[in-house]
N, C-alpha and C positions, 0 to 999 in steps of 0.2 A: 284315041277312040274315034271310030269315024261317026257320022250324026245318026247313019240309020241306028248304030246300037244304043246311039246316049239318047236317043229318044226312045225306042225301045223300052230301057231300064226305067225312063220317067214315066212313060206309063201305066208298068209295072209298079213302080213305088209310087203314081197315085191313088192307081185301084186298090191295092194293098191299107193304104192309108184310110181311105174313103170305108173302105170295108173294115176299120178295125175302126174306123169312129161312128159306122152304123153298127156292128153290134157290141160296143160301147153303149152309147143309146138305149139300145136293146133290152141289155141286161141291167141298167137302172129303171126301167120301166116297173114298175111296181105289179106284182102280180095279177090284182085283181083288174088294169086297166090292161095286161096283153090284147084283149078283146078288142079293145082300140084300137091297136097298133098295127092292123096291115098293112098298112101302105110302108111301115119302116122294116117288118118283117120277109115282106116281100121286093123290097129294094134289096137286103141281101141276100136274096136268093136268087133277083137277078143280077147281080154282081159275083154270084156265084155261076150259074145258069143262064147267060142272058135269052129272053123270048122263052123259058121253057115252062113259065106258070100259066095256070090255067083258071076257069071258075070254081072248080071242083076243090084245086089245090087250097083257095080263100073259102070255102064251106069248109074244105078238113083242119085246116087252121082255125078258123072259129071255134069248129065244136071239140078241138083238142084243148082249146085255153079259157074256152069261156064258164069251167068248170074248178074252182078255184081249186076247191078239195082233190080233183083225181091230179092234179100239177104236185099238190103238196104230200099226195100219196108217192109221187112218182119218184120219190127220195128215199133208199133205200139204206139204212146204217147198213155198212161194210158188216161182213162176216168176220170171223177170228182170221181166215187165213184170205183178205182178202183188203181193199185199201180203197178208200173214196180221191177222187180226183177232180176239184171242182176250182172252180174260176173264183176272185174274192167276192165277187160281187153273192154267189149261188151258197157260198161258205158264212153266209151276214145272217148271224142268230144261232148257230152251230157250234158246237163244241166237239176237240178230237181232244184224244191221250198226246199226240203228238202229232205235229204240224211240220209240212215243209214247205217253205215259201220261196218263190223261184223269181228269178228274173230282179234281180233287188242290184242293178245295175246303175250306175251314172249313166244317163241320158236315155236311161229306160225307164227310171221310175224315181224322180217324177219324168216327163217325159221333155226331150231337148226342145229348146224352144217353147215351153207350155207356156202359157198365158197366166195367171194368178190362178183364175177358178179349175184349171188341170193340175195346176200344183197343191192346192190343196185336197181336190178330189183325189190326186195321186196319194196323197199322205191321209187321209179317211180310207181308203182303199189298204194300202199298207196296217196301219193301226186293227182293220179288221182281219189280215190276216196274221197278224204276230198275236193279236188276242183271242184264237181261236185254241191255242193250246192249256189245256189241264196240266200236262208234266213238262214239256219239249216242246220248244219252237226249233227249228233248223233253217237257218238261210244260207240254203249254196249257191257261192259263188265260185266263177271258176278264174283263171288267172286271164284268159282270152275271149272273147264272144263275136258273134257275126253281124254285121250289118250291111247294107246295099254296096259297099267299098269293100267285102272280105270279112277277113278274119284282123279283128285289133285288139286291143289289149284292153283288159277290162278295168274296171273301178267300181267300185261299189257304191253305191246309192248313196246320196247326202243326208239323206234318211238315217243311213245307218253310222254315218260317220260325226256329223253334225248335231244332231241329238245326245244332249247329254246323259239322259235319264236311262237312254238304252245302254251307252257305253258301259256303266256300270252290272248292268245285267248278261252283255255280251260278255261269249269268251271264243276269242277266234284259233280255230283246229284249223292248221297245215299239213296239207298229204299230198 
């Protein structure tokens, strides 16, 4: 690989990174402090957008979070024919009939390389989403997944494999 593309893809998977541990951040922020939070809020947007925020944009941010109540209105339970799709962190206090919990990967979750406080935040983060089901949990996984090298070969989470208390509750379906 010659250098312009291996630096290319580095700083592609550092923006990617950088942006996945700003809204990380983000989404632990506890509701009623969003208000605070511009300046993290607006780091991913321009990391999304760079140069494209404005003053207007930080008054419409304001007056959209600084209202606890119209945030907690803005959660709508799923219709009968219809499915909620949320992040673990937006799922913390929620209960469904049945849950599906995604990405329950080796070196996704907890995350490769994490430090102690990512590893146990990885596994608070998990815990909240396998405790969100009333009848059904579902963790798919699949036999292969992607990452900045391709397509590899998957494994399942230490979470799911390690954990003794789960094992006895799992029952792993091949298709």
């Amino acid at each position: 690989m010659d250098n312009g593309k291996n630096c290319r893809r580095n700083v592609k998977t550092t923006k990617r990174n950088q942006g996945l541990a700003l809204v990380d951040d983000f989404f632990g922020v506890r509701e009623e402090d969003l208000v605070n939070q511009t300046d993290l809020a607006f780091a991913i947007a321009d990391l999304c957008g760079p140069g494209l925020g404005c003053d207007e944009d930080i008054e419409a941010y304001c007056s959209t979070v600084k209202d606890v109540d119209i945030l907690r209105r803005g959660f709508r339970p799923a219709q009968s024919d219809e499915i909620n799709v949320l992040t673990y962190h937006k799922a913390k206090g929620l209960e469904f009939d049945i849950v599906f919990c995604l990405e329950a990967y080796r070196f996704i979750m907890p995350p490769y390389k994490g430090v102690q406080k990512d590893i146990e935040q990885s596994l608070g983060m998990h815990y909240v989403g396998i405790t969100r089901a009333k009848k059904a949990c579902y963790i798919a996984l699949g036999s292969q997944r992607h990452n900045k090298d391709g397509l590899r070969d998957a494994e399942p989470s230490e979470f799911l494999t390690k954990n003794e208390a789960l094992k006895g509750l799992r029952r792993d379906v091949h298709w």
